[in-house]
C-alpha positions in Angstrom: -18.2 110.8 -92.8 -20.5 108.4 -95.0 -18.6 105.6 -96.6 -15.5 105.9 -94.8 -14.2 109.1 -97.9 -12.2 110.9 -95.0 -9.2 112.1 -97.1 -12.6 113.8 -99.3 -13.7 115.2 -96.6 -10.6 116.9 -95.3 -9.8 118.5 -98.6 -13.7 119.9 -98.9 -13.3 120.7 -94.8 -10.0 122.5 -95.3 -11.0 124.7 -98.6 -13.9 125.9 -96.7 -12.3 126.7 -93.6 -9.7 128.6 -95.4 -12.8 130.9 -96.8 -14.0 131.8 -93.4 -16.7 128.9 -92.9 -16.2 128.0 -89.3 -18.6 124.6 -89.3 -15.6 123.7 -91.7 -12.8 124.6 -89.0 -14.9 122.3 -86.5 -15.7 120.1 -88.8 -11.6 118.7 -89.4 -10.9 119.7 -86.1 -13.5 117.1 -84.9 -11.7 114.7 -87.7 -8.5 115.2 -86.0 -9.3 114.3 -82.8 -10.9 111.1 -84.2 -7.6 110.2 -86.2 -8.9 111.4 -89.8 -6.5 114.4 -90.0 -3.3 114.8 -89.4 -2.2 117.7 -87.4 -0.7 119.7 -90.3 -4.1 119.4 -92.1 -5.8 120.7 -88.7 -3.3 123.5 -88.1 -3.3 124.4 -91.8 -6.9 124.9 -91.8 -7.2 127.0 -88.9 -4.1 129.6 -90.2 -6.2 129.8 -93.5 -9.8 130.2 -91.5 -8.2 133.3 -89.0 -6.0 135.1 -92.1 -9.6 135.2 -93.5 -11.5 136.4 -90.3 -8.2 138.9 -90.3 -8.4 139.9 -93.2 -12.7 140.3 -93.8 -11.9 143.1 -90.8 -12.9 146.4 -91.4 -14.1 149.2 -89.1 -17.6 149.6 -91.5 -18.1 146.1 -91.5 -17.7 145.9 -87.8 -20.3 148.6 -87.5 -22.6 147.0 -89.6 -22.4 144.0 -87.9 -22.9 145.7 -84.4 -26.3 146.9 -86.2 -27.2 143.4 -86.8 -27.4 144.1 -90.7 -27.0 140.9 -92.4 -27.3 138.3 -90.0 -30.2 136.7 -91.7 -28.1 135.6 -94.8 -24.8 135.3 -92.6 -26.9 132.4 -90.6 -28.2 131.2 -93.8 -24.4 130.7 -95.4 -23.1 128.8 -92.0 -21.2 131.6 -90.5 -21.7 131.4 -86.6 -22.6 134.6 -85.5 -21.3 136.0 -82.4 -23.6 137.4 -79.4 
């Protein structure tokens, strides 16, 4: 984090996560091990990132996803995809 704006960074890290951006989840995870977020921040985050994951779940979308359809602008958003 540039310029030492940690408490910045947390909020941006934490409204992302909590809309499904998993670089995000890492990305205050990583700051909490380092001593730039506290543990509620941390565990916050990560109830927000898998309600989201949860709640994105659908069996279409699954399907879709099996098919590879999308993956192009999934990648291009952040969103890790998995293999």
């Amino acid at each position: 984090v540039e310029n030492g704006n940690c408490d910045r960074a947390v909020r941006h890290f934490m409204i992302s996560a909590k809309m499904g951006r998993k670089d995000s989840l890492d990305g205050i995870k990583e700051m909490f091990a380092k001593g730039h977020a506290t543990k509620k921040q941390y565990a916050e985050a990560l109830k927000g990132y898998q309600d989201t994951v949860e709640e994105m779940k659908s069996p279409r979308r699954d399907e879709a996803v099996a098919s590879g359809y999308g993956d192009d602008l999934r990648r291009s958003q952040g969103f890790v995809l998995s293999s």
